[in-house]
VMD Tcl script that draws the C-alpha trace (Angstrom):
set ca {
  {113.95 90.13 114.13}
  {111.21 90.71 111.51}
  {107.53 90.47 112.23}
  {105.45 88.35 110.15}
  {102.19 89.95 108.91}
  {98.88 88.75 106.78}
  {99.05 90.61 103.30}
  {95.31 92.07 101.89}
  {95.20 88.86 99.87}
  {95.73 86.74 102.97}
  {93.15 88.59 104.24}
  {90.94 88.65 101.40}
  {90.64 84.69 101.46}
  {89.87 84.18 104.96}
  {87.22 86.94 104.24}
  {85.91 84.72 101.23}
  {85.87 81.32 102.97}
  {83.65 82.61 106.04}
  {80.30 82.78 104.05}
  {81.02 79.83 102.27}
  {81.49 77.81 105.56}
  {78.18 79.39 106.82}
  {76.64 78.29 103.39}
  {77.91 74.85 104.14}
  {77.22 74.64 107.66}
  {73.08 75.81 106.80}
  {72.67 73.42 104.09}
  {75.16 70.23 105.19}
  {74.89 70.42 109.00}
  {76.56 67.29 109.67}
  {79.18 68.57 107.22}
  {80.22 70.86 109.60}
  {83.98 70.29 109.82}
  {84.38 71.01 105.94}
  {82.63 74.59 106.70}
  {86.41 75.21 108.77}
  {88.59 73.68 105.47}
  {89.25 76.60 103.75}
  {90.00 79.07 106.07}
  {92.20 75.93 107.66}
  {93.58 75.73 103.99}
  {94.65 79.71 103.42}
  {96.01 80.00 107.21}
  {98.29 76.77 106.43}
  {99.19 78.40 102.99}
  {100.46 81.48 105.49}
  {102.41 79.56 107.88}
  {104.17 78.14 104.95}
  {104.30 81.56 103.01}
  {105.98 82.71 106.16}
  {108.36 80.08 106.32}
  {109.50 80.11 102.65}
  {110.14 84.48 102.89}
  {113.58 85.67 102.99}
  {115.22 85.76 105.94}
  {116.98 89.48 106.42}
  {120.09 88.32 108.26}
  {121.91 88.55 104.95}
  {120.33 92.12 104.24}
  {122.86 95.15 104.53}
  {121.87 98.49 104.38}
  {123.74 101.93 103.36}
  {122.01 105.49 103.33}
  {124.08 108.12 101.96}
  {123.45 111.73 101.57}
  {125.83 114.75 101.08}
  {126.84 116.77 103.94}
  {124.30 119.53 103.76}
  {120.60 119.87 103.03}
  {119.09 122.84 101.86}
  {115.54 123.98 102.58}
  {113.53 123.36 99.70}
  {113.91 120.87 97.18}
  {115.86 118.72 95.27}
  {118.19 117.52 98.60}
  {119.61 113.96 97.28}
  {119.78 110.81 99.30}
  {120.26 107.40 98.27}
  {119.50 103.83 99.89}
  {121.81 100.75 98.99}
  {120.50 97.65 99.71}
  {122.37 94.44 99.35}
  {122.01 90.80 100.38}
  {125.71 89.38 101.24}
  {124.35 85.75 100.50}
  {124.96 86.87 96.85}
  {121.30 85.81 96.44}
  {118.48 88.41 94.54}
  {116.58 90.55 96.48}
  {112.84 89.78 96.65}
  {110.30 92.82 95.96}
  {111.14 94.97 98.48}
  {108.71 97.94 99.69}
  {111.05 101.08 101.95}
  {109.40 103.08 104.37}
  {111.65 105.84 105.82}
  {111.49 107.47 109.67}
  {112.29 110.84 109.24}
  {111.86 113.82 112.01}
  {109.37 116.40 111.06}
  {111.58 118.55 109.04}
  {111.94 116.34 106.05}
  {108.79 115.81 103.89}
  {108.94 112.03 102.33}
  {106.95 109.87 100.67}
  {104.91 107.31 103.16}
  {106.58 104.51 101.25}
  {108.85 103.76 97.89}
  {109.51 100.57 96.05}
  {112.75 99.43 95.86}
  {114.37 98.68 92.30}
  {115.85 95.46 91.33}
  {119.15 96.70 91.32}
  {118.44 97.49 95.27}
  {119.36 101.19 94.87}
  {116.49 103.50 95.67}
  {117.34 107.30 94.51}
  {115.29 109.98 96.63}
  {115.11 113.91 95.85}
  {114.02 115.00 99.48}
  {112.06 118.26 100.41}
  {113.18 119.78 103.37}
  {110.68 122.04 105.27}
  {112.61 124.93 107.00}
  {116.49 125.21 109.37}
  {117.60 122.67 111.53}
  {118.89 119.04 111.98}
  {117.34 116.51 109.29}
  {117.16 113.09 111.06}
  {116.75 109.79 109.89}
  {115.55 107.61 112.61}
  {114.61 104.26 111.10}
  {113.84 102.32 107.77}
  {111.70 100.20 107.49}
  {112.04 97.18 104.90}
  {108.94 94.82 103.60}
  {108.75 91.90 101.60}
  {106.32 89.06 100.84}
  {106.84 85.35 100.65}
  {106.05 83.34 97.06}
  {102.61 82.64 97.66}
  {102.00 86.61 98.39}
  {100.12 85.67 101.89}
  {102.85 86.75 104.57}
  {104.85 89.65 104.51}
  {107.73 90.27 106.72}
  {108.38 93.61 108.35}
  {111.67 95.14 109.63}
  {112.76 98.18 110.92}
  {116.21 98.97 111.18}
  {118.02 101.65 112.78}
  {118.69 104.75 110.68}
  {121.52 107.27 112.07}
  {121.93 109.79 109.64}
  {121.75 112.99 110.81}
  {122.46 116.52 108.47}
  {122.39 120.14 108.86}
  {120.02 122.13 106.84}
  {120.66 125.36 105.65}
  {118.98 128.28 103.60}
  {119.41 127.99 100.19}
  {122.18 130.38 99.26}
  {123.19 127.98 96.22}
  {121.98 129.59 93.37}
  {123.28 133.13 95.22}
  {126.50 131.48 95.20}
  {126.88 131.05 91.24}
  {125.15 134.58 90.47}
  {128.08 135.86 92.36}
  {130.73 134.39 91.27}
  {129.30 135.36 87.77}
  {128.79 138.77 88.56}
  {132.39 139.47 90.26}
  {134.31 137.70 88.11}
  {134.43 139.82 85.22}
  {137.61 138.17 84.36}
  {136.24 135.41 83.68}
  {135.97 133.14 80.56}
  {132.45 131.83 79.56}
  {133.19 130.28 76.44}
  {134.50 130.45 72.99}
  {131.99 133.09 71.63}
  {131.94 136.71 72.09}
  {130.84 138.01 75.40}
  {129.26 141.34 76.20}
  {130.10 143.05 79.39}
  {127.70 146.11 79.21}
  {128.42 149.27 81.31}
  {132.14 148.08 81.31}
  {135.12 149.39 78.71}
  {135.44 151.13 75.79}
  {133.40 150.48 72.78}
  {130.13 152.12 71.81}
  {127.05 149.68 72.92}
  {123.99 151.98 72.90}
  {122.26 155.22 73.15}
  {120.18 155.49 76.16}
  {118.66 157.99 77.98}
  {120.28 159.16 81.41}
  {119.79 157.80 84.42}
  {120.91 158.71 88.43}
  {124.15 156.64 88.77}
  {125.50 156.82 85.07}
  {128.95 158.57 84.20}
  {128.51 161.86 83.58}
  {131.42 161.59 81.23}
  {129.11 159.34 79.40}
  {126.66 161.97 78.63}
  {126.24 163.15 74.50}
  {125.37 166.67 74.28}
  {124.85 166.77 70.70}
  {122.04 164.06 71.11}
  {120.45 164.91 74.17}
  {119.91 168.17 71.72}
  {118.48 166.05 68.77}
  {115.90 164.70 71.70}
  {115.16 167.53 73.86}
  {116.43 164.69 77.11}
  {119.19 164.00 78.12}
  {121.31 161.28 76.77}
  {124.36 159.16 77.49}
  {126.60 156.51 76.26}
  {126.59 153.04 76.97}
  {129.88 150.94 76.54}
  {130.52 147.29 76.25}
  {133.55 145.39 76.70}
  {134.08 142.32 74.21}
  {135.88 138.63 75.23}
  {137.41 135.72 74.55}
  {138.50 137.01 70.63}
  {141.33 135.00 68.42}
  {144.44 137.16 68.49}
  {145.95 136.41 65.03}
  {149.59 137.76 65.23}
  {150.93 137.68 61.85}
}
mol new
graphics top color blue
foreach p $ca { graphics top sphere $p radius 0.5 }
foreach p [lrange $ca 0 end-1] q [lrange $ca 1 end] { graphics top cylinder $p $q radius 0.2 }
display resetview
């Protein structure tokens, strides 16, 4: 069951009518009961506000997030929110309940299309835990708002972020590998002359050019390459 609260501009009437009643009740004493009549107007305007707001029985809700988080950024989630009346869904403001380990905006406003898209930051290991949303919308007039919290349960695992040491090894051990239709240069690998570099602890020795490392009093060694992906033309 939602909770019905006074928006600021609720608020900001009721503020605006109580000097004007004291006005009226210094200068018009035995106009007293008009000093009441707009503050009487604005709470009536809520009551009806209230009445008139959506009801949430037709609201549904579905989070969705992948099956692992990652510390760090850039964690996806998503919020669907749909009203099974087949009826729009009014300007909606989303608060999310998360435990301590995710780090979330205090609140987001929901787009027309009812699909909120989050990139979540996640602070260090553990279980991310989504304990509640919280939905808020406003009647026509803008004077009540309705508040609902609904439970979340969504929990994920969060890991260290080995995905980017994932794809640096797969590229780095696969040296089979094709990486696309233009020449690619595996240094320190096969047989073709790359360079002329100067030798270093954990080269091939077989690599090593005497007559060079004369010509620059250091010694010198070769570097190879080994070229992919080239058209075979058998003709």
């Amino acid at each position: 069951m939602p909770s019905v609260l006074p928006t600021q501009r609720c608020i900001y009437l009721m503020a605006s009518g109580i000097p004007i009643a004291l006005l009226i009740a210094w200068l018009m004493p035995w106009a007293w009961m008009l000093s009441f009549a707009i503050i009487t107007a604005v709470f009536v305007l809520f009551i009806l506000d209230a009445l008139a707001a959506r009801s949430s029985s037709s609201f549904e809700l579905q989070p969705y997030a992948p099956p692992v988080w990652f510390v760090g950024e850039n964690n996806p989630f998503r919020l669907t929110v749909e009203d099974t009346s087949g009826r729009y869904l009014p300007d909606m403001t989303v608060q999310f309940e998360f435990n301590e380990i995710v780090a979330v905006a205090d609140s987001e406003k929901l787009p027309a299309d009812g699909v909120l898209n989050l990139d979540l930051s996640m602070e260090r290991r553990g279980e991310a835990r989504l304990d509640a949303i919280w939905l808020r919308w406003t009647g026509p007039f803008g004077l009540a708002a309705k508040q609902l919290r609904l439970a979340g349960e969504l929990h994920r695992p969060v890991n260290p972020d080995i995905r980017t040491l994932q794809s640096d090894a797969v590229r780095f051990l696969t040296r089979e590998a094709d990486f696309g239709i233009k020449s690619q240069q595996d240094r320190g690998d096969g047989s073709e002359f790359d360079a002329m570099r100067e030798f270093v602890v954990g080269m091939d020795r077989r690599a090593v050019d005497w007559k060079a490392s004369a010509r620059h009093m250091s010694l010198m060694a070769k570097e190879f390459r080994t070229e992919r992906n080239h058209n075979v033309v058998l003709a």
